[in-house]
Every structure is written in structure tokens, then in C-alpha cells.
ChimeraX commands (.cxc) that place a marker at each C-alpha (Angstrom):
marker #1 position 22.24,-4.65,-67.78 radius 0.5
marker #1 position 18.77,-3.98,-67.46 radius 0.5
marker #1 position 17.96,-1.09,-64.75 radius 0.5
marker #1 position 14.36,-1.98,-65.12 radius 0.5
marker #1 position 14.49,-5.17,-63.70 radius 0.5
marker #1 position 16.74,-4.09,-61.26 radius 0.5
marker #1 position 14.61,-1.28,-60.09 radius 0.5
marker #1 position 11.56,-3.69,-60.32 radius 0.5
marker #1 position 13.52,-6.25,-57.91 radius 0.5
marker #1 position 14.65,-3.08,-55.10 radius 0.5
marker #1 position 10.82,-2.03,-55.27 radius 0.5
marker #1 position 9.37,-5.77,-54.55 radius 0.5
marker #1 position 12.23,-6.17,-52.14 radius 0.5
marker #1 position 11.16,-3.19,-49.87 radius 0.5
marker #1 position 7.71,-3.24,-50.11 radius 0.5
marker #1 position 7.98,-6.86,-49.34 radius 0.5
marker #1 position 10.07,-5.42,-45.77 radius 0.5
marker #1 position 7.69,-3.00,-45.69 radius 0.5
marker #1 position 4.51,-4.84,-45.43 radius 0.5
marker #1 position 6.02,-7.18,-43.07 radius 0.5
marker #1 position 6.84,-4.42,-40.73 radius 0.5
marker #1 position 3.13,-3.00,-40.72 radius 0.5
marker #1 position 1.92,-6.67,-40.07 radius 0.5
marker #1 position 3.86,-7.02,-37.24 radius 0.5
marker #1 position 3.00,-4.06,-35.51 radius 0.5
marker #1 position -0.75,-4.75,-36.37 radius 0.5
marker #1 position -0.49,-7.96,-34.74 radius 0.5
marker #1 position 1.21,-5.72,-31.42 radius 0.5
marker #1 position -1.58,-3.74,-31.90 radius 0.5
marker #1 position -3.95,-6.27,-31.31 radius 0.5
marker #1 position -2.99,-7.66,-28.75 radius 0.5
marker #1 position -2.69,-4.28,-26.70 radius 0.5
marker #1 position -6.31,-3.72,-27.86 radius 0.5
marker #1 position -7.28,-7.07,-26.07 radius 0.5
marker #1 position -5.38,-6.79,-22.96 radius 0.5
marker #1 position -6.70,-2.87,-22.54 radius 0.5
marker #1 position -10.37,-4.44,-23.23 radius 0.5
marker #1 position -9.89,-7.15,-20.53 radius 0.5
marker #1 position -8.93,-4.13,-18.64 radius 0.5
marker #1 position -11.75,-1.63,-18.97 radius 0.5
marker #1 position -14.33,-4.90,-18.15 radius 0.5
marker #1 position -12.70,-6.04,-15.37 radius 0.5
marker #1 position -12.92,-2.06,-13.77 radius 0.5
marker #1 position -16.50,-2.27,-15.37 radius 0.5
marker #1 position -17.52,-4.37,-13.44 radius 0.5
marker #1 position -16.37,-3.16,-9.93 radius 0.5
marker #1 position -18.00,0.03,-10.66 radius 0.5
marker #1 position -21.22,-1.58,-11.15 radius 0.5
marker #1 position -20.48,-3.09,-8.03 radius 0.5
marker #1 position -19.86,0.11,-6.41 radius 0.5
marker #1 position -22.73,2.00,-7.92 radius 0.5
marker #1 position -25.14,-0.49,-6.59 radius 0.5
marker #1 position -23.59,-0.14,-3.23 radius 0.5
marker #1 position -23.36,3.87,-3.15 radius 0.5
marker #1 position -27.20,3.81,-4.15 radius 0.5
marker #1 position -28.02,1.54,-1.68 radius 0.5
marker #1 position -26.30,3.09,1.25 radius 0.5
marker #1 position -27.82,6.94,-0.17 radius 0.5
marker #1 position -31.72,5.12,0.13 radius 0.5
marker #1 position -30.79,3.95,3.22 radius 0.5
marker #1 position -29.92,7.62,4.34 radius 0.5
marker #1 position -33.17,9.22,2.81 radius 0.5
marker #1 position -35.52,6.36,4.80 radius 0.5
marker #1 position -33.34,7.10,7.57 radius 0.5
marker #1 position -33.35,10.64,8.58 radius 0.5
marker #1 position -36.09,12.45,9.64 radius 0.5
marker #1 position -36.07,15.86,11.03 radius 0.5
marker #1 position -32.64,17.05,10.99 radius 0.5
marker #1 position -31.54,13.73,12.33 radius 0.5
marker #1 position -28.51,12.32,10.61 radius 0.5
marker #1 position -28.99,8.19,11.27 radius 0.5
marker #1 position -25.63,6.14,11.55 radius 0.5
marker #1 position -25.59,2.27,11.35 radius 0.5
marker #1 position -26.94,1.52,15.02 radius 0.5
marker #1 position -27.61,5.06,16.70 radius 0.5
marker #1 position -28.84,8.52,16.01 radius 0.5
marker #1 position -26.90,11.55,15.96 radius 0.5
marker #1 position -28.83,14.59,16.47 radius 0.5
marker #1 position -26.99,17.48,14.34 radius 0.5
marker #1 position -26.27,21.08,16.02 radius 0.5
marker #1 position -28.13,23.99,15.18 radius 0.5
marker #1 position -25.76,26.60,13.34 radius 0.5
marker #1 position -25.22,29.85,14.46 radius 0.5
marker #1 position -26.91,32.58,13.17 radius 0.5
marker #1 position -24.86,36.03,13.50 radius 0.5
marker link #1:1,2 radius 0.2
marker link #1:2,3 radius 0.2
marker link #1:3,4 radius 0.2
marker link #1:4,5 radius 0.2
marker link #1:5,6 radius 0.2
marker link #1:6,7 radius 0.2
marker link #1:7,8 radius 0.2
marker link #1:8,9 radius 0.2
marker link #1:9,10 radius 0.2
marker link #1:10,11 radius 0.2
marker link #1:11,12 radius 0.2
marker link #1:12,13 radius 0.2
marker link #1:13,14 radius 0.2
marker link #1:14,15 radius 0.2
marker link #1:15,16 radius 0.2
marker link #1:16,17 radius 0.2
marker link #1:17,18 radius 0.2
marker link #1:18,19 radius 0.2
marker link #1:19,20 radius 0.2
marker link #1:20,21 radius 0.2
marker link #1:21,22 radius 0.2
marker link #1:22,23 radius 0.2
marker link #1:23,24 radius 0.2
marker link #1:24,25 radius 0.2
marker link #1:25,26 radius 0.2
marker link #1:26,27 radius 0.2
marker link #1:27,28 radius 0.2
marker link #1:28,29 radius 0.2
marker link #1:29,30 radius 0.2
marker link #1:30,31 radius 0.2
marker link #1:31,32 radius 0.2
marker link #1:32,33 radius 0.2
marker link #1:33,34 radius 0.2
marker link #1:34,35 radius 0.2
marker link #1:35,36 radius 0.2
marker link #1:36,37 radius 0.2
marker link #1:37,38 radius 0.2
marker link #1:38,39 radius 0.2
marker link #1:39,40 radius 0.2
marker link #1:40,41 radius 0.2
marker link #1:41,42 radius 0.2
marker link #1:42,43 radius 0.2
marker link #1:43,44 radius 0.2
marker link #1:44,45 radius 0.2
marker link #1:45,46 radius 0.2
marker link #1:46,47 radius 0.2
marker link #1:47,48 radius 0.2
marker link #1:48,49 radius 0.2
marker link #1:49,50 radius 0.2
marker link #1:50,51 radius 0.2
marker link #1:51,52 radius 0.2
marker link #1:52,53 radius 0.2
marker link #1:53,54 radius 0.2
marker link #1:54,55 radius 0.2
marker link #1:55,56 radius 0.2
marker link #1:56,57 radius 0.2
marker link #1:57,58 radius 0.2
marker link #1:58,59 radius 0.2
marker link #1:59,60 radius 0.2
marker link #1:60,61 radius 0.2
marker link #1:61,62 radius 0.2
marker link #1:62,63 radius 0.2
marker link #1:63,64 radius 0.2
marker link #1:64,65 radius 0.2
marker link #1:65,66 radius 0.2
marker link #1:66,67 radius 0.2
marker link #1:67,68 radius 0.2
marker link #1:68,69 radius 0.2
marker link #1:69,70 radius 0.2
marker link #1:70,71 radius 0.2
marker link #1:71,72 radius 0.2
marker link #1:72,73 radius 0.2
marker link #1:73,74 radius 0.2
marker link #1:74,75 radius 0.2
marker link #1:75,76 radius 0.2
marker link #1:76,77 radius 0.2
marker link #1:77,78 radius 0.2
marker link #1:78,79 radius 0.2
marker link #1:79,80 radius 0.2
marker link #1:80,81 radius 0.2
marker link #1:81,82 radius 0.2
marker link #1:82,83 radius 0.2
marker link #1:83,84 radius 0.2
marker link #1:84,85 radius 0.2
view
């Protein structure tokens, strides 16, 4: 018998099984890289929405007060004066 050709077969035969299993998990792989990307846009995207919102309500604040006065939506709070000791 020829132990070349044996050997020869054993080495196709598990680097065939081999390279299947990398394929596969490449293929997993994938497809957890797409769902975390659909992920990271979709919170993307509601931060935007937040940041515009944040720095819109923080203008409103600076156009707002005026001399130690601390506006709220529809009336004006007048802060205390802190003690001094």
C-alpha cells in the first residue's frame, strides 16, 4: 500500500472539514456584523434626535435668564441668595 496517497487523501479530507468550518462561522460572523450595524444606526439616530433637543432646550435657558433668574416653561423662579458665613 501506498502511505503517500493515503496521507495525501487524510490531508485533503481535513482541510476540506476544515475550510468548511471557517466558512461557516464567517458567514455567522456576518450576519452578527449586520444586525450590530442596524443596531448602532438605529441608536444613532435617536441621539441625534436628542442632541438637537438638549441644545435646543440649553438656548432656550441662556435667552431666558437674566439676572439670577432661573426661567421655567410658563413662570419665573427667582433663585435664593446663598448664605455667606
Amino acid at each position: 500500500m501506498d502511505w503517500g496517497v493515503v496521507l495525501a487523501a487524510l490531508l485533503t479530507a481535513v482541510g476540506g472539514i476544515i475550510t468548511t468550518l471557517l466558512m461557516m462561522s464567517r458567514k455567522e460572523n456576518r450576519d452578527d456584523h449586520a444586525k450590530v450595524m442596524e443596531t448602532i444606526d438605529r441608536i444613532g439616530g435617536k441621539l441625534d434626535r436628542l442632541d438637537t433637543k438638549l441644545g435646543e432646550h440649553i438656548d432656550w435657558h441662556f435667552k431666558e435668564a437674566t439676572n439670577g433668574e432661573v426661567p421655567r416653561r410658563n413662570k419665573v423662579v427667582r433663585q435664593r441668595a446663598s448664605k455667606r458665613t
